[in-house]
N, C-alpha and C positions, 0 to 999 in steps of 0.2 A: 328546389328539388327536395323530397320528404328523405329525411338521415337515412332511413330506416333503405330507401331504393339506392342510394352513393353506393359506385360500384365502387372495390375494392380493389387495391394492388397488393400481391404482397413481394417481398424483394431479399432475395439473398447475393450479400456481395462478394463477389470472389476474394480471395486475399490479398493475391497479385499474380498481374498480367504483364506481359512483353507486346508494344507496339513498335512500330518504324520511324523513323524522323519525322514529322512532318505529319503524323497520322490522325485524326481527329478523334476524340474519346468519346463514344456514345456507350449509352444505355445498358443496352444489349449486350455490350463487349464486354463489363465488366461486372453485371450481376445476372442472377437467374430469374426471371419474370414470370409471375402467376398471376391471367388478369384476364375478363373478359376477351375472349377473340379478335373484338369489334379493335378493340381498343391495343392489342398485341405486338402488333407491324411497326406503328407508328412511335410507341414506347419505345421499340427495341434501336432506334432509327434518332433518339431524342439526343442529341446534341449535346453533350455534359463540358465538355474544355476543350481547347484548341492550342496544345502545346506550343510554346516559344521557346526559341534559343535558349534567353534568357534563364530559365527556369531551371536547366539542371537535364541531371538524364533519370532523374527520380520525382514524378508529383503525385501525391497525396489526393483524393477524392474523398472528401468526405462527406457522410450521410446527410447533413447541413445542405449541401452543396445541391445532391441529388433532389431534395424535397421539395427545393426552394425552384430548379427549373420543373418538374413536374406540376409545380400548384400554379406556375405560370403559366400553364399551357392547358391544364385539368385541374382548375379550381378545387372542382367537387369529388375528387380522388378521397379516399378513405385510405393510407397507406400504414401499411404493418411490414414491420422490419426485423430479419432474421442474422444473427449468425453478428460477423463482425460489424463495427459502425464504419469503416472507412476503405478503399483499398489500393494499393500502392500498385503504381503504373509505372517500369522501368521503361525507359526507351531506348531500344538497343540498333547500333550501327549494323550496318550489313556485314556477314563474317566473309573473311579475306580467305582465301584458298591457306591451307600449313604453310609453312616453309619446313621441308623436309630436310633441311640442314641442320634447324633449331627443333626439330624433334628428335634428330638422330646426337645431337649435341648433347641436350638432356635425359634422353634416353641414358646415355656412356656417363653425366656426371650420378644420376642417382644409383646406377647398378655398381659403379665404382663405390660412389659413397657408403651404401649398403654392404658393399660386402667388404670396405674398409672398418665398420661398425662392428660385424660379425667377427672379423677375426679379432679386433681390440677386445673386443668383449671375450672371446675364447682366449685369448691370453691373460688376461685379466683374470679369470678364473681355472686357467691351466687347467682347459679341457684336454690336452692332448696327454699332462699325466693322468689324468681320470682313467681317461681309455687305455691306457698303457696297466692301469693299476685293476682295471677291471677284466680286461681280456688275459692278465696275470691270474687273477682268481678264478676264473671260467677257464683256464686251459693251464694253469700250473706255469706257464712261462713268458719270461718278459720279453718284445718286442720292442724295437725301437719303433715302426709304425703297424702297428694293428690294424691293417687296412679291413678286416673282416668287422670291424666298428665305427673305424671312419667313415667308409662308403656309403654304408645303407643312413647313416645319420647325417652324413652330407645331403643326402638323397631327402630324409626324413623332414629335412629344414624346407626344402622347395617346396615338399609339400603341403607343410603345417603352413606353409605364408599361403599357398593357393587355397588352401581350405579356410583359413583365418579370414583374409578378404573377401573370399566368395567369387572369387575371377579367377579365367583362364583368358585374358584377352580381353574379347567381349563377352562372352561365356557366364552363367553365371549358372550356380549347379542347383538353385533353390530360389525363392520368393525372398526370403529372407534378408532383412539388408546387410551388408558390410560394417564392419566399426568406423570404416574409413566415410561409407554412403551419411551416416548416425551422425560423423563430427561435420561433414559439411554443412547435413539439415538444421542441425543445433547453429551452425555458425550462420549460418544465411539469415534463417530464424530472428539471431542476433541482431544482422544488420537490417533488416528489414524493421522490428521494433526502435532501433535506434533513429531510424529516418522519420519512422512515424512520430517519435517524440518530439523529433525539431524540426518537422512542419507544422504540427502543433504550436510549439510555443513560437514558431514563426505568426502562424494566425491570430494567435493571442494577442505580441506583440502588435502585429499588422490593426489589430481591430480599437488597442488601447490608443493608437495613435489619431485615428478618426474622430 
């Protein structure tokens, strides 16, 4: 076949994917495909790994991996390759119905916790003289509880946390992510480059040993 007529693949790979136990890994599932029509179906359909117990609930795909069943099957494949080289496939269990005991459990330890924080922290800083010393200067007289400053700043705190997160529930009042959405993506982030490392230097290992 003349270089010049090799049709062309080109291939962007996702970064990662969630499959089921047992699920087979093809082509299609995990990158974006741009390639003759003719040849579309049967790519998307191309067989990449076949998870095992063994292996973990995390495997690595890498671009190695994908070239090498492609040129076995489409020799004369021309492939150009976009975006990451590799992408990590978790394999996640079927989720179990709540248990509505152990939400309403941790529900009661964080709102406790929370507002055991809050208050350490307002004693800590004897917010309640503050507002004794300031509702003294705005009205000429001292109060043992100033409730006309307490209240709306008790109030003020519910708020600042529902506006800080960006939730009401499910609710969310803008596009914009949470600080809370920021540290998970970072963290996840995290873990997902750390897996790629040491299936890496698993392969590495794996390949010095042959």
């Amino acid at each position: 076949m003349n270089p010049a007529s090799k049709p062309t693949l080109y291939i962007r790979l996702r970064k990662h994917i969630c499959v089921q136990p047992g699920e087979s890994i093809f082509l299609g599932r995990i990158a974006q495909l741009l390639v003759d029509p003719e040849y579309e179906e049967a790519l998307s359909k191309l067989l990449l790994h076949k998870p095992r117990e063994r292996e973990g609930n995390k495997i690595l795909i890498d671009m190695m991996l994908i070239v090498q069943k492609i040129k076995e099957k489409y020799p004369f494949f021309q492939i150009e390759h976009f975006g990451e080289p590799h992408c990590l496939v978790e394999i996640h269990e079927l989720r179990k119905p709540p248990n509505i005991l152990m939400i309403v459990g941790v529900w009661l330890l964080l709102f406790v916790g929370s507002g055991l924080a809050i208050m350490n922290f307002h004693a800590d800083v004897s917010m309640a003289l503050v507002h004794q010393r300031i509702y003294q200067l705005l009205t000429g007289k001292w109060v043992e509880h100033p409730l006309l400053l307490q209240i709306p700043y008790s109030f003020g705190i519910g708020i600042g946390m529902i506006v800080f997160f960006n939730h009401l529930f499910k609710k969310k009042f803008n596009e914009e992510p949470s600080p809370l959405e920021v540290e998970m993506f970072l963290y996840q982030e995290n873990i997902n480059m750390y897996v790629v490392t040491e299936e890496y230097a698993k392969i590495h290992e794996a390949g010095e040993k042959r």
